[in-house]
C-alpha positions as a printed NumPy array, in Angstrom:
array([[-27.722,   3.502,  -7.76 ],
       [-26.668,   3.3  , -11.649],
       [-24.087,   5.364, -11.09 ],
       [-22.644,   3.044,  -8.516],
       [-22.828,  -0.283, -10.011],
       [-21.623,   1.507, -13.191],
       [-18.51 ,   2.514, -11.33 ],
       [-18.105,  -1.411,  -9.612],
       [-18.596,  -2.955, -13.183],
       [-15.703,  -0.707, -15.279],
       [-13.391,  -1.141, -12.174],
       [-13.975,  -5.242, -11.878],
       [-13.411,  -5.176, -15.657],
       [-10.389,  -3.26 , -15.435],
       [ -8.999,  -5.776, -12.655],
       [ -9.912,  -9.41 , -14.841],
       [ -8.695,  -7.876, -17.952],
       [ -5.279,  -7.106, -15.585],
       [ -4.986, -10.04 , -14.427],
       [ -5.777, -12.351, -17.394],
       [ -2.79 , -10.189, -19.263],
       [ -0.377, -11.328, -16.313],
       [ -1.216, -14.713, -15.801],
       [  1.724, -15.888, -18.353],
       [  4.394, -13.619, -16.267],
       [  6.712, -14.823, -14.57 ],
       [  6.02 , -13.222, -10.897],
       [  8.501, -15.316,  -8.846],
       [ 11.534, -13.608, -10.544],
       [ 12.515,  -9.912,  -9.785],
       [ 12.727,  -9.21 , -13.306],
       [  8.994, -10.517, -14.24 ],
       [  7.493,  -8.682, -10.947],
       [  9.91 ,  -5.637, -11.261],
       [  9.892,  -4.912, -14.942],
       [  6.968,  -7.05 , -15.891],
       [  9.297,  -9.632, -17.826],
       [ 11.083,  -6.624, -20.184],
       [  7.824,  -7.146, -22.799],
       [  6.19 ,  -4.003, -22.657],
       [  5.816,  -2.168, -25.594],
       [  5.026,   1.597, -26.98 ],
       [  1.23 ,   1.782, -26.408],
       [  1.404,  -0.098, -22.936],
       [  4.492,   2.359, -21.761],
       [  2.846,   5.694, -23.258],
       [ -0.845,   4.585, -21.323],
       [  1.219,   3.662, -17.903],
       [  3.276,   6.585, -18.325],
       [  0.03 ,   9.056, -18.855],
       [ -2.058,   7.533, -16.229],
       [  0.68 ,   6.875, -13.257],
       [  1.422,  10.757, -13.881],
       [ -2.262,  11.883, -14.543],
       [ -4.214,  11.462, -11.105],
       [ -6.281,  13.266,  -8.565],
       [ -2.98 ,  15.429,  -7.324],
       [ -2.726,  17.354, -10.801],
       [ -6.798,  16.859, -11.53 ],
       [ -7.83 ,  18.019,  -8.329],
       [ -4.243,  20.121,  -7.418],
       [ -3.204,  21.467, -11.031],
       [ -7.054,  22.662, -11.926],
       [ -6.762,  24.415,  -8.372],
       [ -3.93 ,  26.152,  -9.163],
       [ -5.499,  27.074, -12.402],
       [ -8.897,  28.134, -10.297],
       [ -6.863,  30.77 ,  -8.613],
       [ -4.185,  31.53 , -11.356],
       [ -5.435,  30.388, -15.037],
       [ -3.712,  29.013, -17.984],
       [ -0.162,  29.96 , -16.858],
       [ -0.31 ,  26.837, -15.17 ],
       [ -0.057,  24.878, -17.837],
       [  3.658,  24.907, -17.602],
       [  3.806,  21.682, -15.636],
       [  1.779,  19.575, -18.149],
       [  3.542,  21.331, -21.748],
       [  7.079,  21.567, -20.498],
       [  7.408,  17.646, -19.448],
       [  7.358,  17.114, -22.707],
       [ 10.545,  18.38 , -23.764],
       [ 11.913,  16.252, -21.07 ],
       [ 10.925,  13.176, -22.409],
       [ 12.039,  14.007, -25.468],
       [ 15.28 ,  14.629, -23.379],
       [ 14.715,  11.275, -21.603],
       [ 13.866,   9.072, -25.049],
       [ 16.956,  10.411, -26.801],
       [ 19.746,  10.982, -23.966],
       [ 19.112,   8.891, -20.586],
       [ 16.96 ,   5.774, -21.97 ],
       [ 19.61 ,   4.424, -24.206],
       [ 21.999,   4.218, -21.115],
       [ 19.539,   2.402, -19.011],
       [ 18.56 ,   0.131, -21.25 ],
       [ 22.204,  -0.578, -22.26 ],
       [ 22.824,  -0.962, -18.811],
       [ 20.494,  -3.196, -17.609],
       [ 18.949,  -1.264, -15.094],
       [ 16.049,  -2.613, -12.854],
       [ 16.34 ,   0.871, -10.866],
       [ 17.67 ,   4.166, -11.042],
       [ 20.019,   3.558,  -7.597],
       [ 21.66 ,   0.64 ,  -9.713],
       [ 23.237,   2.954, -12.149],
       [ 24.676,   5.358,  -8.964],
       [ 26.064,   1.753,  -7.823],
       [ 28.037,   0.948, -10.679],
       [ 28.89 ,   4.672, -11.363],
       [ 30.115,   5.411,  -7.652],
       [ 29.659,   2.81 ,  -4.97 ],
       [ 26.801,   1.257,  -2.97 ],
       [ 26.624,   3.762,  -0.234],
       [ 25.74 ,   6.263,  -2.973],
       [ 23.083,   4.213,  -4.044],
       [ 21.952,   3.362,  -0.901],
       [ 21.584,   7.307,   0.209],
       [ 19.226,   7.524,  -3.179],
       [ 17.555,   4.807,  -2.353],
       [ 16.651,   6.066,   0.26 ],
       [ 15.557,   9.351,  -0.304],
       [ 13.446,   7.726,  -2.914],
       [ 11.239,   6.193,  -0.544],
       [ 11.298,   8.723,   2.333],
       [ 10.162,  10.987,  -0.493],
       [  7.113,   8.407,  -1.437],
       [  6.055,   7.638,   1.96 ],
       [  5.794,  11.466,   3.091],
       [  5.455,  13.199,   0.078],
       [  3.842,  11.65 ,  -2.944],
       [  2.213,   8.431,  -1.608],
       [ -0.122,  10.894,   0.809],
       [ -1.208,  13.667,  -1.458],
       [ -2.507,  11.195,  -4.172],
       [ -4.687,   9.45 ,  -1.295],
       [ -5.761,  12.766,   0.476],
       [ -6.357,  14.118,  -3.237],
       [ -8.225,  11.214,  -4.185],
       [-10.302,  10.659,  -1.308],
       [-11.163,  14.286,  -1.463],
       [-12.431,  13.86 ,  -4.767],
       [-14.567,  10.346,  -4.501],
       [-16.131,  11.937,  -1.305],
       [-16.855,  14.779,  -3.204],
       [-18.405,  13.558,  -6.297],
       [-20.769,  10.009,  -4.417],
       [-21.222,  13.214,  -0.941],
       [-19.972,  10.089,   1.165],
       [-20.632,  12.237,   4.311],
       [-24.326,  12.063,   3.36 ],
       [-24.121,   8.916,   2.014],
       [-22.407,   7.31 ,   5.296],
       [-23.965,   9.559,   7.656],
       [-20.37 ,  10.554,   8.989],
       [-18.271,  14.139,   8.518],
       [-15.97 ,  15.128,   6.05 ],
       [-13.206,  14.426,   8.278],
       [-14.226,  10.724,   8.687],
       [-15.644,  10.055,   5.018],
       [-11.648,  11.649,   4.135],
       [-10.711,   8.689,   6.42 ],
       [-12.685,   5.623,   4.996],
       [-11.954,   6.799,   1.068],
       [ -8.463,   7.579,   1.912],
       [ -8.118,   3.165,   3.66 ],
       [-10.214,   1.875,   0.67 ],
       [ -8.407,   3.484,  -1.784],
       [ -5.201,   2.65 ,  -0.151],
       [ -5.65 ,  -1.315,   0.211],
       [ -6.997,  -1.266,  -3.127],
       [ -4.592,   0.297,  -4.353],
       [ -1.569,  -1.739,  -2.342],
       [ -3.546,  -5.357,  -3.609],
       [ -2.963,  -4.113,  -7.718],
       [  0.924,  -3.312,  -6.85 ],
       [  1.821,  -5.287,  -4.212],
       [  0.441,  -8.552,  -5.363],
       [  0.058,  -8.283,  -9.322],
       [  3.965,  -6.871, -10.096],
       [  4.598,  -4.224, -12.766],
       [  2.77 ,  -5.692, -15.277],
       [ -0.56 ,  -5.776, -13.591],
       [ -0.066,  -2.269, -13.03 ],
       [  1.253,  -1.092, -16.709],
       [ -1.917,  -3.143, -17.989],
       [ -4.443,  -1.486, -16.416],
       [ -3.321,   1.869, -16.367],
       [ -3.25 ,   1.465, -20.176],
       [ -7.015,   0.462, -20.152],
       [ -7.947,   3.486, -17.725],
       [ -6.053,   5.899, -19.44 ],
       [ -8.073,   5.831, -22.227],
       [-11.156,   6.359, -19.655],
       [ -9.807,   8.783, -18.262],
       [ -8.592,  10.76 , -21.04 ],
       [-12.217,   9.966, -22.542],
       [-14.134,  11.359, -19.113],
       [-11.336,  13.307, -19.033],
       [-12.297,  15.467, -22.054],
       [-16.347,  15.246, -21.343],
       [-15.82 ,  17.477, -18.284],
       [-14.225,  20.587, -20.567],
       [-17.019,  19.938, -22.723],
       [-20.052,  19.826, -20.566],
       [-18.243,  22.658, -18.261],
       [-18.417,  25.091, -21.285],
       [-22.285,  24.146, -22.368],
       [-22.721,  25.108, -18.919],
       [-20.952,  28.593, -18.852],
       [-22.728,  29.151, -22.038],
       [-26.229,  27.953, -20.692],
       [-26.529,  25.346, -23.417],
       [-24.93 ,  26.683, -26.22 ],
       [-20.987,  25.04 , -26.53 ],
       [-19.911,  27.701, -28.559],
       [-21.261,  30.506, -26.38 ],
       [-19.175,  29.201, -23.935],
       [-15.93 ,  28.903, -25.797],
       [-16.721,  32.692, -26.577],
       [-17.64 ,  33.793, -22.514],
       [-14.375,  32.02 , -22.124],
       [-12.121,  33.686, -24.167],
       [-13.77 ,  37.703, -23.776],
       [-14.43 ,  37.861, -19.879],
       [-11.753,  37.397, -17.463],
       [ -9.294,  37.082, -20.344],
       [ -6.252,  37.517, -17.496],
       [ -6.67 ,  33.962, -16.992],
       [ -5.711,  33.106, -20.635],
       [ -1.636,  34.609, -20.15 ],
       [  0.436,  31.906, -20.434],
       [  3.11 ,  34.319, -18.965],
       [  3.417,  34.33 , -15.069],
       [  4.399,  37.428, -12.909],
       [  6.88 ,  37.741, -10.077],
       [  3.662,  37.203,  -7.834],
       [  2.515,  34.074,  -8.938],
       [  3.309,  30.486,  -8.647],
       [  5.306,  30.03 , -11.861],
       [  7.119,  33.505, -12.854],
       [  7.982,  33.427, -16.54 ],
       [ 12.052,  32.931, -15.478],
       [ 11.569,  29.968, -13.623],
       [ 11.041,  28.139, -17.049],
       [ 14.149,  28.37 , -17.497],
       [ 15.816,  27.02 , -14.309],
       [ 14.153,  24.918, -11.643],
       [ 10.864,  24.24 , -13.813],
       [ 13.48 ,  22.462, -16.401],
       [ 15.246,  20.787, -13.919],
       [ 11.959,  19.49 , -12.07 ],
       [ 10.705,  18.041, -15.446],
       [ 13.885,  16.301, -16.028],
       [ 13.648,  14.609, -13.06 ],
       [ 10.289,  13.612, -12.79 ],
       [ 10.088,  12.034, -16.585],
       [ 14.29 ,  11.151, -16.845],
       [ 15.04 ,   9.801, -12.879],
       [ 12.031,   9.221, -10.606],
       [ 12.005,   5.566, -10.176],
       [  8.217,   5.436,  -9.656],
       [  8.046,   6.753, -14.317],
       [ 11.024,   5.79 , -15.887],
       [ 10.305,   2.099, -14.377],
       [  7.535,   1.794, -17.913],
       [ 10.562,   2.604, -19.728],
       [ 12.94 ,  -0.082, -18.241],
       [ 10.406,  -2.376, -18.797],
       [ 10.528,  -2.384, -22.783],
       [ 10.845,  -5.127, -24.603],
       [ 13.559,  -3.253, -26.694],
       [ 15.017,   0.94 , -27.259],
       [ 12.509,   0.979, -29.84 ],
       [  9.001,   0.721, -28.224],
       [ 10.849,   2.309, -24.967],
       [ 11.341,   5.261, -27.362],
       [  8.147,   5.009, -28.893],
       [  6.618,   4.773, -25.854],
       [  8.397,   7.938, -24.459],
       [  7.321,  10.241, -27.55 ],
       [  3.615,   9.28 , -27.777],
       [  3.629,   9.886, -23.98 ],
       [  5.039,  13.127, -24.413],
       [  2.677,  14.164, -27.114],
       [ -0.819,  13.697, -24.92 ],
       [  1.108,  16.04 , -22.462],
       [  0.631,  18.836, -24.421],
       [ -2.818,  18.154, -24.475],
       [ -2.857,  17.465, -20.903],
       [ -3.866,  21.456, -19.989],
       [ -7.601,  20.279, -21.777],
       [ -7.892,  17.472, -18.982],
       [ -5.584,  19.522, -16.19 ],
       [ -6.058,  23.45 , -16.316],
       [ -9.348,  24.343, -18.709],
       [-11.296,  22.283, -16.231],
       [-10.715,  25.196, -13.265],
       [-10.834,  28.197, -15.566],
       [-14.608,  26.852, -16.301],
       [-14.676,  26.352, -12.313],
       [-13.634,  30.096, -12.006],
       [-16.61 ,  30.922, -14.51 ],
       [-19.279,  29.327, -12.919],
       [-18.383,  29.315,  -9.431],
       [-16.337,  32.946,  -8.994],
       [-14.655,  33.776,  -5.385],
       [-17.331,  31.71 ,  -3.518],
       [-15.179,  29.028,  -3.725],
       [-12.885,  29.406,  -0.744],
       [-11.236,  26.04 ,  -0.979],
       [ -9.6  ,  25.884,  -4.712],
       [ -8.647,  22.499,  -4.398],
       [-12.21 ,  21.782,  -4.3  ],
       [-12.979,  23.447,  -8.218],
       [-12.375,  19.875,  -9.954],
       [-14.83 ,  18.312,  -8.125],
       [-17.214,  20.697,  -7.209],
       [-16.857,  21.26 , -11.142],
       [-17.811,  17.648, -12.456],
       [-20.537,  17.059,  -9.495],
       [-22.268,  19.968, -11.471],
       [-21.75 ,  19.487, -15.094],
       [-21.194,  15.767, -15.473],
       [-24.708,  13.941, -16.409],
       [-25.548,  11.455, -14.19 ],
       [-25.575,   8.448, -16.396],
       [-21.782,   9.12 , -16.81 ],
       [-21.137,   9.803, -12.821],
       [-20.263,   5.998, -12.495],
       [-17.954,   5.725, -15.362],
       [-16.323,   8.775, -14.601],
       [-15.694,   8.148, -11.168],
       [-14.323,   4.571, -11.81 ],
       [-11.518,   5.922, -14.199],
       [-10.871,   8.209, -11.709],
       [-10.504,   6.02 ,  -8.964],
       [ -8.919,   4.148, -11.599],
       [ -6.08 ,   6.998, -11.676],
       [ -5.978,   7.568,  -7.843],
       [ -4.651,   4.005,  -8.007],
       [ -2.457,   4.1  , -10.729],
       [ -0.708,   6.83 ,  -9.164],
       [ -0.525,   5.174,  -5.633],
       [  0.582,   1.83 ,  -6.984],
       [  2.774,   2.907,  -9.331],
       [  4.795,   4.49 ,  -6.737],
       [  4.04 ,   1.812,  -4.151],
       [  5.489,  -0.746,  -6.723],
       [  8.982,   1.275,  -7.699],
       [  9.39 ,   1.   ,  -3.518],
       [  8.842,  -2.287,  -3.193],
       [ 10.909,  -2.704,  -6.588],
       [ 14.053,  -0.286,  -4.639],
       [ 13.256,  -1.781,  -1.109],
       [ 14.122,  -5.615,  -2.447],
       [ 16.46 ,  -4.977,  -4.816],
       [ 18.536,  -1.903,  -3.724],
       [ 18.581,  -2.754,   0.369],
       [ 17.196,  -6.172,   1.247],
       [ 19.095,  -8.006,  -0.867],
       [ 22.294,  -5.591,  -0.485],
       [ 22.373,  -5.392,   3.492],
       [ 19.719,  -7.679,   4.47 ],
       [ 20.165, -10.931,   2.936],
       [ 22.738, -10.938,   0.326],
       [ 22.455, -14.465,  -0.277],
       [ 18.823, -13.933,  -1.054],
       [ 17.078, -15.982,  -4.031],
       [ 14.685, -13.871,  -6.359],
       [ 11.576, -15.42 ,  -4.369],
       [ 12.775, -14.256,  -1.14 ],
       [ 13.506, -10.632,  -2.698],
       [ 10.135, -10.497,  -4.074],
       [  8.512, -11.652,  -1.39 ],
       [ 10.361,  -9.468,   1.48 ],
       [  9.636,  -5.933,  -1.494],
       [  5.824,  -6.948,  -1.034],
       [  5.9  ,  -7.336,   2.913],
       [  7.777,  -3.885,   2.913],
       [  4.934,  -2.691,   0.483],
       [  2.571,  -3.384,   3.014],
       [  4.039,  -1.597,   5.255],
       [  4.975,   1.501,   3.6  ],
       [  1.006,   1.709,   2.179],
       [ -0.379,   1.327,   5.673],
       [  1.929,   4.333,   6.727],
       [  1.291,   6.543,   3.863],
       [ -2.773,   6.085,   4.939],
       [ -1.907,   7.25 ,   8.018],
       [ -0.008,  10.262,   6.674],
       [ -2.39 ,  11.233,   4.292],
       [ -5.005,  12.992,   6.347],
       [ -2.571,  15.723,   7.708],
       [ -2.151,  17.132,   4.058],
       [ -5.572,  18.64 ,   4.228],
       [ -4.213,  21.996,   5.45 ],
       [ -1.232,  22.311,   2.636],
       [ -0.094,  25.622,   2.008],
       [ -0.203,  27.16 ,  -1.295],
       [ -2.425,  24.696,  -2.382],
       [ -1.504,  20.758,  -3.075],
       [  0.255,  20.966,  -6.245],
       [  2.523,  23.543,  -5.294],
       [  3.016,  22.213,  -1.895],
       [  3.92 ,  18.865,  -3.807],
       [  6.194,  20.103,  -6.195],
       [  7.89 ,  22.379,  -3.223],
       [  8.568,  19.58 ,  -0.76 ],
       [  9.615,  16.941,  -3.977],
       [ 12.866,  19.437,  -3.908],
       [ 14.585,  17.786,  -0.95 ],
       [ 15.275,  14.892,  -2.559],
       [ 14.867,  15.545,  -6.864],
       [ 17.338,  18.139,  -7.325],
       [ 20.473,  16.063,  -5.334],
       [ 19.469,  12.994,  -7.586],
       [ 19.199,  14.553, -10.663],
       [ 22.911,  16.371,  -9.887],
       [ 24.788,  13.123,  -9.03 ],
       [ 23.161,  11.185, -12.418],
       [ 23.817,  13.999, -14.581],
       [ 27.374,  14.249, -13.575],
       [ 27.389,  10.727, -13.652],
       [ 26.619,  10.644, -17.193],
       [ 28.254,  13.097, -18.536],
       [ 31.923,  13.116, -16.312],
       [ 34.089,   9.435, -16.359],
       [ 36.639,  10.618, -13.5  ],
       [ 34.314,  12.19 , -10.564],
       [ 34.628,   9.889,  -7.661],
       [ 32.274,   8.352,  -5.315],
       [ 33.004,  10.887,  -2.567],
       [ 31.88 ,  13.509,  -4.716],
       [ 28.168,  12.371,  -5.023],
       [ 27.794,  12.035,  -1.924],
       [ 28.966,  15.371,  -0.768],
       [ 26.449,  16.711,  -3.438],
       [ 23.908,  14.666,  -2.057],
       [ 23.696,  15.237,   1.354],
       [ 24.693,  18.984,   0.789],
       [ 21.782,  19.276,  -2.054],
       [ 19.338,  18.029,   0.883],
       [ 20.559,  19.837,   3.684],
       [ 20.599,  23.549,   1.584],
       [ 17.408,  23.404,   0.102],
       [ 15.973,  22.505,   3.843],
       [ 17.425,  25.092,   5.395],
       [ 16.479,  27.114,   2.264],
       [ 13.079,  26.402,   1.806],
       [ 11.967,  25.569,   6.029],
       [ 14.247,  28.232,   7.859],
       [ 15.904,  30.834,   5.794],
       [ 12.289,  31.549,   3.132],
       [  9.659,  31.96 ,   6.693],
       [ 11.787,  32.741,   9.487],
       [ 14.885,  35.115,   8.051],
       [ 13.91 ,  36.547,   5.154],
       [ 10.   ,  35.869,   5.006],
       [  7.789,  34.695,   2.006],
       [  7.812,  37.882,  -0.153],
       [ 11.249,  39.044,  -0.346],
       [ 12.947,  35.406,  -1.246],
       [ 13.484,  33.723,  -4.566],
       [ 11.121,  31.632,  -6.085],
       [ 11.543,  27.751,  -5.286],
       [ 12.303,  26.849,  -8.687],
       [ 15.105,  29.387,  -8.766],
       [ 16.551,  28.215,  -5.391],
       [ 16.359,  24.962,  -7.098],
       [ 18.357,  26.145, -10.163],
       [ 21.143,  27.464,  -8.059],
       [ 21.9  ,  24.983,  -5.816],
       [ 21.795,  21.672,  -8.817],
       [ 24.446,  24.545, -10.423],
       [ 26.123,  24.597,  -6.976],
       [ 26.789,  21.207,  -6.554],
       [ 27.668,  20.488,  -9.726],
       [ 30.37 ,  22.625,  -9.399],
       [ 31.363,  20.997,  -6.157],
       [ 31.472,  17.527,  -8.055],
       [ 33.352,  18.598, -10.447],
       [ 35.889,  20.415,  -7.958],
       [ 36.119,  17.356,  -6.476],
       [ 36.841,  15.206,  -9.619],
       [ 39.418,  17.52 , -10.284],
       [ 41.293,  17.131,  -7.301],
       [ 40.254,  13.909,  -6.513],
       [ 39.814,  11.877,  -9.544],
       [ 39.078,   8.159,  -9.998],
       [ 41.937,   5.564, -10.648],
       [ 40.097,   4.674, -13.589],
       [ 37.221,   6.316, -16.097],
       [ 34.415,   4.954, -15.977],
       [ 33.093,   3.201, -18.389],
       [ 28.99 ,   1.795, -18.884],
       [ 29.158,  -1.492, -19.33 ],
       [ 26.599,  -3.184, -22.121],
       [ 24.415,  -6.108, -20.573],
       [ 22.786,  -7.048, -23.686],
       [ 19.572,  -7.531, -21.863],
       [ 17.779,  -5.784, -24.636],
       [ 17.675,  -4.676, -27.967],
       [ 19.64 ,  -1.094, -27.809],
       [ 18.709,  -0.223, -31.71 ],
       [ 17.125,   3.268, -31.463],
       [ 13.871,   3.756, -33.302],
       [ 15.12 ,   5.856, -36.578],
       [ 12.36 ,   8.504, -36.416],
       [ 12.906,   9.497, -32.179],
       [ 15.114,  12.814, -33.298],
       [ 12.48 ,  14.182, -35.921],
       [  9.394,  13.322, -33.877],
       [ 11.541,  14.723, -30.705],
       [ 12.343,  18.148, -32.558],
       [  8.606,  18.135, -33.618],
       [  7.118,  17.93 , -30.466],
       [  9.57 ,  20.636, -28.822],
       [  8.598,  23.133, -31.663],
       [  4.802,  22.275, -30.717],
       [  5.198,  23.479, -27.021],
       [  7.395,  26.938, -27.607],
       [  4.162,  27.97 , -29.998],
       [  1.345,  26.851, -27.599],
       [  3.377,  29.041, -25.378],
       [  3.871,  32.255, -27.892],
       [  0.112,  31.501, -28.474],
       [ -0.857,  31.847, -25.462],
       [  1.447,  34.747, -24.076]])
């Protein structure tokens, strides 16, 4: 019973303290609900950043992968930082200068509005089959887990999965759909420091428990008995092969942190390039401790609870059910649920955000005032949530475990967007025609790659790594851009025009702190290798 109205109180809190911190934004304009009235700043952005990326798909997902693999998984957490220190220095400077309320705006000016539309697009198919399930089935999996709603309800797994998956879901859809950015950013902040708090406890209490009391003991069991788990350096066999750093993994990062609408929205919201930059680099710098919340959690699993674990996605929870006192059950499980939503709503938010401004009031209703933009983005929120609950059941029988099913599946859509902005940034005379050939080839390859040729043709074993398939076809169509600019050019460079909606004066320590944080990664790697 404490642990219950523990968990109601923190997550009531959370929601008054939200909402008393919006009450002076302007929600009736797209730029107030979109980008929470540009007035973010660096601690806000870093704790929205953290906590929209940090949620039940790599806490339950991630420490599964690191139940069945070890430390080697760590990849995913260290490596993003180096791409926000790509994304701080190189791409945020443009969007800000730009103006930018979404990614698809940029491909607009920078090609045309089919372009845009066709990213748009795959933005939300991506969110409403991919992303927007696996955090509810992840989530639900773990709040069943950790209050045994089955016994509690006197239902089965399948329909406790059900009811956690709905209440998290309109939950969830209320915060983003009805509060704007700014609700969102606001309380993410406040759970992020929960979370990385409870976050931190379950290492802790995980290791006193492999070393039957004694913390140290446990550090030691740790480090001298199944030390294969400790090689940061993957084989050919396992989910991330040492080479795939240094293609697909990259590219991944650099789309997840630089492009996907649903993170770098935090960033468009600054109040100027300095606490944007800020922002980015503080982020980036709790990612490399992320493997503490992310990966030691399921090595401990792997210690306590050996193969009799058949289900590795279940090692998180099954992990904190056991070691986490009871007097912090409540509290823990409210800044989780707490990061179940900020996940779902953050994404649910950046589609509403692309839905109004990118298609309704482009195709829809172009003579549409900023009410009736916000207002149709919320109705289409609605919508999109109620589908993703209905989705978010069938993920239960993922192959290859969640997180790598995730970050599998996220290629149909992240490797053709991160080609055409790229190019886009870097080129002034490829023309419009040459995204979208890149687009819609980068889409249909990887497909055919990764759902006929890898299982039917050549079969699981004997074909490249995803990552590396990844790598070769952004090279691919990079090429075929830039074939196509050369025969085809535009009339006229392109040029980025400067909006002046911000303050573009780049924070004068973002290089050093940037080239500081990439040296820290490359020797947590040699350390661990």
């Amino acid at each position: 019973m404490l642990s219950i109205i523990s968990f109601i109180g923190f997550t009531v809190l959370v929601a008054v303290i939200a909402y008393l911190a919006t009450r002076k934004t302007n929600e009736q304009s797209s730029e107030g609900y979109f980008l929470g009235g540009r007035s973010l700043t660096a601690t806000v952005i870093a704790g929205s950043l953290l906590l929209t990326n940090l949620s039940t798909e790599q806490l339950v997902g991630l420490n599964g992968q690191a139940f069945k693999e070890g430390i080697l998984v760590m990849a995913w957490e260290t490596l993003a930082a180096i791409a926000m220190v790509i994304t701080a220095v190189f791409l945020l400077p443009r969007y800000l200068k730009g103006g930018l309320t979404t990614v698809p705006t940029f491909l607009e000016r920078r090609y045309d509005k089919i372009t845009k539309s066709i990213a748009s697009g795959l933005f939300l198919s991506g969110y409403v089959v991919v992303f927007l399930p696996i955090v509810l089935y992840s989530g639900s999996l773990a709040i069943s887990t950790m209050f045994n709603v089955p016994d509690l309800l006197g239902v089965s797994k399948e329909t406790a999965l059900w009811i956690c998956i709905f209440s998290i879901g309109i939950i969830g859809s209320i915060y983003a759909i009805f509060g704007g950015l700014k609700a969102v950013a606001v309380s993410d902040t406040i759970n992020a420091v929960g979370l990385i708090v409870g976050g931190l406890l379950i290492p802790v209490f995980g290791l006193i428990e492999v070393g039957e009391g004694s913390f140290l003991e446990g550090i030691t069991i740790l480090t001298t008995t199944h030390t294969e788990k400790l090689n940061s350096i993957g084989g050919s066999g396992s989910s991330i092969p040492f080479a795939t750093i240094f293609t697909g993994m990259m590219l991944v990062q650099l789309f997840y942190w630089g492009t996907n609408q649903a993170i770098i929205q935090r960033a468009l919201g600054a109040k100027n390039l300095k606490e944007g930059q800020k922002g980015l680099l503080l982020a980036s710098f709790f990612k490399i401790l992320g493997p503490i919340i992310v990966v030691l959690p399921g090595i401990i699993a792997f210690h306590l609870f050996g193969e009799s674990l058949t289900n590795p996605d279940e090692a998180y929870p099954k992990l904190v059910t056991k070691v986490l006192p009871l007097s912090f059950v409540g509290f823990f499980a409210a800044v989780l649920f707490g990061a179940i939503l900020s996940s779902f709503n953050s994404a649910l938010n950046s589609s509403v955000t692309l839905f109004g401004i990118d298609i309704y009031k482009e195709y829809i209703n172009k003579e549409a005032s900023e009410k009736q933009v916000v207002l149709a983005g919320k109705k289409f929120g609605v919508v999109l949530a109620v589908l993703s609950m209905f989705v978010a059941p069938f993920i239960a029988n993922a192959p290859d475990g969640l997180f790598g099913y995730l970050q599998e599946v996220n290629g149909c859509y992240s490797i053709p967007i991160l080609t055409i902005i790229v190019v886009g940034y870097l080129t002034k005379k490829v023309p419009a025609i040459a995204a979208k050939v890149a687009i819609i080839s980068g889409v249909v390859l990887y497909v055919i790659s990764q759902f006929y040729l890898k299982p039917y043709v050549f079969g699981e074993e004997n074909y490249p790594h995803f990552l590396h398939v990844m790598a070769i076809l952004f090279v691919l169509n990079v090429l075929i851009m830039l074939l196509i600019g050369k025969l085809y050019p535009r009339d006229k460079d392109y040029v980025q025009e400067f909006t002046k909606e911000v303050d573009i004066t780049p924070w004068k320590h973002v290089k050093l702190v940037g080239v500081l944080i990439c040296v820290i990664v490359i020797g947590t790697f040699l350390y661990f290798s």
